[in-house]
C-alpha positions as CSV (number, residue, x, y, z in Angstrom):
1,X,132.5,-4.0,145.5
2,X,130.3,-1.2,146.9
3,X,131.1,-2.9,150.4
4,X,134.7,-1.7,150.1
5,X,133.9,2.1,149.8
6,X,131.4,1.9,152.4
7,X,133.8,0.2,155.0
8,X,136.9,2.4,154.2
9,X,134.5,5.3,154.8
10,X,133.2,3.5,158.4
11,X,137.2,2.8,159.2
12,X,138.0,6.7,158.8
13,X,134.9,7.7,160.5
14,X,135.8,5.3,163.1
15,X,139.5,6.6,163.8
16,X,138.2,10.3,163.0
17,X,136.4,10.0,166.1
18,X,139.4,8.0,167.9
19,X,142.2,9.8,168.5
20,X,145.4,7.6,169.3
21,X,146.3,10.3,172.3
22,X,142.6,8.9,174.1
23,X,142.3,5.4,172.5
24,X,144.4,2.4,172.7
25,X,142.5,0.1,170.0
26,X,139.3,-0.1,168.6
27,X,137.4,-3.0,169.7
28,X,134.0,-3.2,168.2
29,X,132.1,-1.0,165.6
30,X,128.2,-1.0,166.1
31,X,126.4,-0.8,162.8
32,X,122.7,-0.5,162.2
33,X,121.9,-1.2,158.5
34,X,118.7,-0.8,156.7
35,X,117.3,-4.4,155.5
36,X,117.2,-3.2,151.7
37,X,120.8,-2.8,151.7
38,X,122.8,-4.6,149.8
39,X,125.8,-4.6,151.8
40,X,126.8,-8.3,153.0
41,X,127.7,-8.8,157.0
42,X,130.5,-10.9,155.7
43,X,131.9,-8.5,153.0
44,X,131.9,-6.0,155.2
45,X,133.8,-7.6,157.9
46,X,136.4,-8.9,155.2
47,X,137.0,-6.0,153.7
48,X,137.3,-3.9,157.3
49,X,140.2,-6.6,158.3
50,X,142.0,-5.9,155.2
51,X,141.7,-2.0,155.8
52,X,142.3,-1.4,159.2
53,X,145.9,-3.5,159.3
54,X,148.3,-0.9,161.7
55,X,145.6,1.2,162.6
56,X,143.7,1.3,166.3
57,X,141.1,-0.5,164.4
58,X,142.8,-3.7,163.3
59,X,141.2,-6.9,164.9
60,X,137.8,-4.9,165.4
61,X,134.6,-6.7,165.4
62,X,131.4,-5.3,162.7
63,X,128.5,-5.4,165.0
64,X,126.2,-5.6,162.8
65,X,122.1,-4.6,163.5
66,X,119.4,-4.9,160.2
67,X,116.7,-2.4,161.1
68,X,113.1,-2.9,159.8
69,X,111.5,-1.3,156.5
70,X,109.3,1.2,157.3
71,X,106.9,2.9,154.7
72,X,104.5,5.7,155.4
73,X,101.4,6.1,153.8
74,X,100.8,9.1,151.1
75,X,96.9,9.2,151.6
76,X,96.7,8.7,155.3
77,X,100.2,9.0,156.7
78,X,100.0,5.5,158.8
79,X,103.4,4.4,159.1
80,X,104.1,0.3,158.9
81,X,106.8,-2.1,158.6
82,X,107.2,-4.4,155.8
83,X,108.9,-7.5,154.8
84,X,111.5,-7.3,152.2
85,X,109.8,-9.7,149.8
86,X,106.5,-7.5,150.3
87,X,108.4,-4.3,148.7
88,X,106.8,-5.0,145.6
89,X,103.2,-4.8,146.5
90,X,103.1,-2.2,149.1
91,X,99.6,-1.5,150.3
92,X,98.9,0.7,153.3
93,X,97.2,-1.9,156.2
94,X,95.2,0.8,157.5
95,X,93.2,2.0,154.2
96,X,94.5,-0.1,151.5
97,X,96.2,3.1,149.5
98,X,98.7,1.8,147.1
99,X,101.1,4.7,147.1
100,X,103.4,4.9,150.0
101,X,107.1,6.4,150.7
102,X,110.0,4.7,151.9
103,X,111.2,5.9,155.1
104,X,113.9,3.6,156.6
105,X,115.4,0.6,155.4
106,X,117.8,1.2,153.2
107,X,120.3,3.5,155.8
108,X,123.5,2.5,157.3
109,X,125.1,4.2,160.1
110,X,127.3,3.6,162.9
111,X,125.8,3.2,166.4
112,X,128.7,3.0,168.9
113,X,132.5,2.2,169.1
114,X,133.7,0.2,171.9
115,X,137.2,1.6,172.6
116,X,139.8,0.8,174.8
């Protein structure tokens, strides 16, 4: 359910920055979404149909983009990607420190719209 609150808040950003005097329709939204999201492609796109019916955006297309995890290092400040399934046993591949900070991978945000 979190996917509906998210998508009715990427609709009205979407026609906020769409104003019916300048756009026809709404074609595409470009997404970038962190990989430790939870938010499903296919939710996402369901739930945006059934939202955006009579507005510019109905018919639109999710683009959706997963960016990496990144972590950064608290002992050395190397920064590294990560694999989902490694989140668990994080270890710094530069000098093996244990404690490291999250700093992408759980963000969403649109990219671009592709108007008309």
């Amino acid at each position: 359910m979190h996917e509906l609150q998210v998508t009715e808040s990427i609709l009205n950003i979407a026609l906020k920055h769409s104003p019916p005097d300048k756009v026809k329709k709404i074609i595409a939204i470009h997404l970038t979404i962190g990989e430790l999201s939870e938010l499903e492609d296919e939710w996402l796109q369901h739930y945006f149909d059934y939202l955006s019916k009579n507005t510019l955006a109905q018919g639109a297309k999710l683009v959706i983009e997963r960016s990496p995890i990144r972590m950064e290092c608290n002992s050395c400040n190397h920064r590294f990607r990560i694999k989902r399934d490694g989140i668990k046993h994080i270890e710094c591949p530069q000098c093996r420190h244990q404690q490291c900070t999250l700093i992408s991978g759980r963000e969403y945000h649109i990219k671009h719209l592709e108007v008309l």
